[in-house]
N, CA, C and O atoms as CSV, one atom per row, in Angstrom:
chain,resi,resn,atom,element,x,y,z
A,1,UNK,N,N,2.110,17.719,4.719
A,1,UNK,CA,C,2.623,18.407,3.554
A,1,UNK,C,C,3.397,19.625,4.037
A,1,UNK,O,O,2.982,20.347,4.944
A,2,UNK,N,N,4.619,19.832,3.345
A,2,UNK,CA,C,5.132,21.214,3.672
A,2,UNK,C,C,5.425,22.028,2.656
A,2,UNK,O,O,5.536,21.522,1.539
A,3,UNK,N,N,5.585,23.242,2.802
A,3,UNK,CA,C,5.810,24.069,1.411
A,3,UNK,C,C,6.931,24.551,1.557
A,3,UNK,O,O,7.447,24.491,2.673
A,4,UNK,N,N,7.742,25.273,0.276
A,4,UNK,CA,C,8.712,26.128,0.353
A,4,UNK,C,C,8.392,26.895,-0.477
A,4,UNK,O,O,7.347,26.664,-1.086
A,5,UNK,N,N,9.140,28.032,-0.786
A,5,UNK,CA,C,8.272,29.250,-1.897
A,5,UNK,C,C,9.043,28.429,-3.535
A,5,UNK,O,O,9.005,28.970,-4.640
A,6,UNK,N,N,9.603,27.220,-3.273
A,6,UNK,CA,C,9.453,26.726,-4.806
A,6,UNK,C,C,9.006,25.246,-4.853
A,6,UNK,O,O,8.932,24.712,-5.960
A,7,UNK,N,N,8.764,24.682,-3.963
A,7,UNK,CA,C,8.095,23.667,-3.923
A,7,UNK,C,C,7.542,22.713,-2.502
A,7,UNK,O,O,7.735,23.026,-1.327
A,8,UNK,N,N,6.711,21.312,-3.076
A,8,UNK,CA,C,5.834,21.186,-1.580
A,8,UNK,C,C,6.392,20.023,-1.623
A,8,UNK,O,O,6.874,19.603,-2.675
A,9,UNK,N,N,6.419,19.234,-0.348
A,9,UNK,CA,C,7.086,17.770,-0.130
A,9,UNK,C,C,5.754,17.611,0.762
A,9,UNK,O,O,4.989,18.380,1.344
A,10,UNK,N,N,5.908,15.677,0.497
A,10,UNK,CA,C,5.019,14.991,1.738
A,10,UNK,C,C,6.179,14.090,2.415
A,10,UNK,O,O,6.902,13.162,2.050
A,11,UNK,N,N,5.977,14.847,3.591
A,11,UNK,CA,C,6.869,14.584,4.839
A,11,UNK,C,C,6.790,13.020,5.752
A,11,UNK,O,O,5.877,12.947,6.575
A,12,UNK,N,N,7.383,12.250,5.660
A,12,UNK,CA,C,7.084,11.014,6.389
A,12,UNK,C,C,7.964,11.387,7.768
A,12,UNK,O,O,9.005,12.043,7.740
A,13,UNK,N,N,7.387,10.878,8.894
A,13,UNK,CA,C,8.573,11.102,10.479
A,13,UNK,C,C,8.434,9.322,10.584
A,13,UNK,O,O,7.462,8.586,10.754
A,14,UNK,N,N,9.885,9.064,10.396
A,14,UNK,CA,C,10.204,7.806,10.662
A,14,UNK,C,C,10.797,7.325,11.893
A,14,UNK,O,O,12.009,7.536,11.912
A,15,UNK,N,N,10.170,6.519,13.340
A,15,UNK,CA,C,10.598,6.489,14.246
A,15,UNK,C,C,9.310,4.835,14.943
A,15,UNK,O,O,8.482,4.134,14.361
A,16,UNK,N,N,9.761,4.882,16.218
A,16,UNK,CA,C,9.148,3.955,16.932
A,16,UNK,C,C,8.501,4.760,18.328
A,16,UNK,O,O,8.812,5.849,18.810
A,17,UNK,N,N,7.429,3.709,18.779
A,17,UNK,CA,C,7.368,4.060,20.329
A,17,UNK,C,C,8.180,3.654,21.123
A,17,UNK,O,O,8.947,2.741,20.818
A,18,UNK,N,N,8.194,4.170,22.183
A,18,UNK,CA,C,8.850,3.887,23.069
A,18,UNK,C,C,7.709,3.686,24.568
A,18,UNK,O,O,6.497,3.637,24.360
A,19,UNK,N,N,8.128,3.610,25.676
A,19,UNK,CA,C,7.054,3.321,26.693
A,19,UNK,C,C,6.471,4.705,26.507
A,19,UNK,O,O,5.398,4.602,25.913
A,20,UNK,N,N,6.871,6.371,26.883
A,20,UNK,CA,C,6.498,7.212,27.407
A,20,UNK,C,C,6.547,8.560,25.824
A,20,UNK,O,O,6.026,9.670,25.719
A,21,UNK,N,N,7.153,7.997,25.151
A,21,UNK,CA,C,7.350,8.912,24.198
A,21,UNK,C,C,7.643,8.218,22.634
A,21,UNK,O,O,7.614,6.996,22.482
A,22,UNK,N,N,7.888,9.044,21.653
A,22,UNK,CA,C,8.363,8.805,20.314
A,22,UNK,C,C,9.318,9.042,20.027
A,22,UNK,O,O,9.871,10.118,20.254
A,23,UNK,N,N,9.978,7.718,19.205
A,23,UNK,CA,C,11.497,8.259,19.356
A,23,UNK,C,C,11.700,8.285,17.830
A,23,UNK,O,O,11.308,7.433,17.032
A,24,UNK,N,N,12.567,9.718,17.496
A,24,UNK,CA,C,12.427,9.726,15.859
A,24,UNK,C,C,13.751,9.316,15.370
A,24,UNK,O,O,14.850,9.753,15.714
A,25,UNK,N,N,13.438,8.312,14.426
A,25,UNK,CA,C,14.544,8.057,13.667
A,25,UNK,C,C,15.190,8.564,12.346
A,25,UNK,O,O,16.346,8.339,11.985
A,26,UNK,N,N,14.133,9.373,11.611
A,26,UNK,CA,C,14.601,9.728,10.501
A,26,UNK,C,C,13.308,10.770,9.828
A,26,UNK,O,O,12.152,10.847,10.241
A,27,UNK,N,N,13.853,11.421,8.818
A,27,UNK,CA,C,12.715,11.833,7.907
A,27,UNK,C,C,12.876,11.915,6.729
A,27,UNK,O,O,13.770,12.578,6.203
A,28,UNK,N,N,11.880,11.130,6.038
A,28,UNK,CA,C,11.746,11.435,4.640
A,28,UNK,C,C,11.272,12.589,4.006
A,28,UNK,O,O,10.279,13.063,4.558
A,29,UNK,N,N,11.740,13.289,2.852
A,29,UNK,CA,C,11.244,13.813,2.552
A,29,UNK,C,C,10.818,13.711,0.456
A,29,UNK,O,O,11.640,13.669,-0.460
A,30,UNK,N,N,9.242,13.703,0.363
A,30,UNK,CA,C,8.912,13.470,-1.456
A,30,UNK,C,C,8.550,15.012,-1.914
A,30,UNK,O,O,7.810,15.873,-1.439
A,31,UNK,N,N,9.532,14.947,-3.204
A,31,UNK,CA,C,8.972,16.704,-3.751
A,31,UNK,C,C,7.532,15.866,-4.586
A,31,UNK,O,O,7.400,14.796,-5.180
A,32,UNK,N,N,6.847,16.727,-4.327
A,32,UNK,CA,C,5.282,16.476,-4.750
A,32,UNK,C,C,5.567,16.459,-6.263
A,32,UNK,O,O,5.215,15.380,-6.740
A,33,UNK,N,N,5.919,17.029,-6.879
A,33,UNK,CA,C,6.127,17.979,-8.758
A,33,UNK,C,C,7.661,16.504,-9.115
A,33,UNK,O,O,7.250,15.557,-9.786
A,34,UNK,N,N,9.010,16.432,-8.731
A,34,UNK,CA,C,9.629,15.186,-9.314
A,34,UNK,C,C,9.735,14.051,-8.471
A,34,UNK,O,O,10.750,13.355,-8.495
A,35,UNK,N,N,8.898,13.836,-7.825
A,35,UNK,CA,C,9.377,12.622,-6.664
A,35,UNK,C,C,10.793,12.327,-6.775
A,35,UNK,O,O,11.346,11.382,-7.336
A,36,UNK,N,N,11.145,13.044,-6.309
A,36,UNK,CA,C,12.756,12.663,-5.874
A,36,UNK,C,C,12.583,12.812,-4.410
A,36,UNK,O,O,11.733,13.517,-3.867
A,37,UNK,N,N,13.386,12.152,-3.886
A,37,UNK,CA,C,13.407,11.663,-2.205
A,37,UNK,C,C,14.261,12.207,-1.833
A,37,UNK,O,O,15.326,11.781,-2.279
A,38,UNK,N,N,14.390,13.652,-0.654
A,38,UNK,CA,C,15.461,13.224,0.149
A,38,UNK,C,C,15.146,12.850,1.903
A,38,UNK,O,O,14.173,12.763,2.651
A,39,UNK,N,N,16.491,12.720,1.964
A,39,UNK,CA,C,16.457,12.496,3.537
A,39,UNK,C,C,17.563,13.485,4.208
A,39,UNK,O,O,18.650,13.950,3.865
A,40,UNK,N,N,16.340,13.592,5.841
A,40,UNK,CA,C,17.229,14.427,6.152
A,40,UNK,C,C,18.111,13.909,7.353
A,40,UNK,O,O,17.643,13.400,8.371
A,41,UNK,N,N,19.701,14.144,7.047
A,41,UNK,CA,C,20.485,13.718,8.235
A,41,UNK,C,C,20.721,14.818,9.230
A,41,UNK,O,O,21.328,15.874,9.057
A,42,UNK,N,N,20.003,14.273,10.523
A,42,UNK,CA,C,19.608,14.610,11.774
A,42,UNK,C,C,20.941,15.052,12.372
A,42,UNK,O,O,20.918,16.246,12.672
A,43,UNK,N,N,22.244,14.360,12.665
A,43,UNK,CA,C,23.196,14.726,13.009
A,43,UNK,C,C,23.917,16.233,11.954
A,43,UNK,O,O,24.256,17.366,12.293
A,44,UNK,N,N,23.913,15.905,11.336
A,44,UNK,CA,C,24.655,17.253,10.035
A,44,UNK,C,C,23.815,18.472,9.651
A,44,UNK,O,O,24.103,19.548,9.127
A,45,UNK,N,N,22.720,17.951,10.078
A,45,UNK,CA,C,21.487,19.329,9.942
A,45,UNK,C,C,21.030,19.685,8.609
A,45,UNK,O,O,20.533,20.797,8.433
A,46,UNK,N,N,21.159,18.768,7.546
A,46,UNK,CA,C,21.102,18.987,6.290
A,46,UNK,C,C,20.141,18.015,5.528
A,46,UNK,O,O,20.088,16.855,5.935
A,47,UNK,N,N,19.681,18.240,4.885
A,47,UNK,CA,C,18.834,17.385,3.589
A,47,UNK,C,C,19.937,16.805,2.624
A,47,UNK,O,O,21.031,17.345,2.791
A,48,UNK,N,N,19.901,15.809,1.633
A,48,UNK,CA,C,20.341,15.047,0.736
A,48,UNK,C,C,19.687,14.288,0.047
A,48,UNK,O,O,19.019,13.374,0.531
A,49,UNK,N,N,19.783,14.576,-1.393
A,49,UNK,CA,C,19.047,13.534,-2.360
A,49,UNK,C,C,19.169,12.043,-1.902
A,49,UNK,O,O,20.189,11.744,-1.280
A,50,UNK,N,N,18.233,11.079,-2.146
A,50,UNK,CA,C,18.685,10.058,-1.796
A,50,UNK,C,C,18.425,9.009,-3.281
A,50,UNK,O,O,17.283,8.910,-3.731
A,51,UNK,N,N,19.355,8.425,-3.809
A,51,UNK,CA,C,19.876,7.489,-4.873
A,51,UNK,C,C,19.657,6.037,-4.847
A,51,UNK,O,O,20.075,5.270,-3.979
A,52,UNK,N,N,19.107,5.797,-5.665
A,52,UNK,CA,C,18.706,4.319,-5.778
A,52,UNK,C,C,19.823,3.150,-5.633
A,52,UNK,O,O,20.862,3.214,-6.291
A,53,UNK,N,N,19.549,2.030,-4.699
A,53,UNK,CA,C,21.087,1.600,-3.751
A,53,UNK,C,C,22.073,2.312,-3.069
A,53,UNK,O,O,23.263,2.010,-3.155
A,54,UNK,N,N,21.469,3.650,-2.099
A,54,UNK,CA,C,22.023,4.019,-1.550
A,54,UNK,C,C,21.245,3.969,0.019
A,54,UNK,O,O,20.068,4.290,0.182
A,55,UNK,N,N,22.171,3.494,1.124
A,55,UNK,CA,C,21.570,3.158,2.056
A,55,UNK,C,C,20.947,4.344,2.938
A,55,UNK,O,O,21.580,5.391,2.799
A,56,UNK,N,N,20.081,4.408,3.632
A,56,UNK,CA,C,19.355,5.486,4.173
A,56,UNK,C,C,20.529,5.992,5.133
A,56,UNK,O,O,20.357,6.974,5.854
């Protein structure tokens, strides 16, 4: 779970093993209060709502 001073998300880390380590592929993020989803893109450094038929 993480907080912000206006709201809390449950954080998923989306990734695989690898032999020696974890390799992360993505993160979800659920606001606890509207379940709205975003995700965050790793390259751009930013969060984004994510939309129903819209690809991760």
């Amino acid at each position: 779970m993480y907080g912000t001073d206006s709201a809390f998300y449950i954080v998923l880390h989306l990734g695989h093993d690898m032999e020696d380590h974890f390799a992360t592929d993505g993160w979800i993020y659920i606001d606890t209060v509207t379940r709205s989803i975003y995700v965050y893109d790793l390259p751009n450094d930013r969060h984004y709502k994510w939309e129903l038929n819209q690809p991760l």
